[in-house]
C-alpha positions as CSV (number, residue, x, y, z in Angstrom):
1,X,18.9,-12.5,-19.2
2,X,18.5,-13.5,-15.6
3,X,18.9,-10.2,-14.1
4,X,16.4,-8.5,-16.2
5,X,13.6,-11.0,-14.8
6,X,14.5,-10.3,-11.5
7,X,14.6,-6.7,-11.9
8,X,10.6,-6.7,-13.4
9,X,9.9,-8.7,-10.9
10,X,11.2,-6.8,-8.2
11,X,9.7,-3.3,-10.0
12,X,6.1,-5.5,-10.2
13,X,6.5,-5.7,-6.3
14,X,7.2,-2.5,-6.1
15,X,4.3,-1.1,-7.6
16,X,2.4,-2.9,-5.6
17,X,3.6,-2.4,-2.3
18,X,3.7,1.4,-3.1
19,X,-0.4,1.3,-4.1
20,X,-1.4,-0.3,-1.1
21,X,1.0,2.0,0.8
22,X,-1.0,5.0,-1.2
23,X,-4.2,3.2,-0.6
24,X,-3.8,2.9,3.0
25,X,-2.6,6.3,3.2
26,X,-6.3,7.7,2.0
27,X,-8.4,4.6,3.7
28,X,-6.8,4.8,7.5
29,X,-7.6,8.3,7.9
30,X,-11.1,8.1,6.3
31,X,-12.0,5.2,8.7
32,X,-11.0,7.1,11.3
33,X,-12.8,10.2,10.5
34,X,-16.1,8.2,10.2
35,X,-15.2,6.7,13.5
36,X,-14.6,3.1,12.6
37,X,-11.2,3.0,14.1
38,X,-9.6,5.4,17.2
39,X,-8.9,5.3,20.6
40,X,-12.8,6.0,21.0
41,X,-13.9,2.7,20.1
């Protein structure tokens, strides 16, 4: 019964680590494109 708790938690954490992966993946390259971040500023 134990393992099963760890093993949602650990597939809870990986969801979310993977969306803000995914998230980051379309935000960073937006910011830079707008010019918000880049060796320019």
């Amino acid at each position: 019964m134990c393992r099963s708790k760890w093993i949602k938690r650990l597939g809870v954490w990986g969801f979310l680590f993977f969306l803000l992966k995914g998230l980051a993946w379309l935000v960073v390259p937006v910011l830079i494109a707008k010019g918000f971040l880049g060796a320019n500023s």
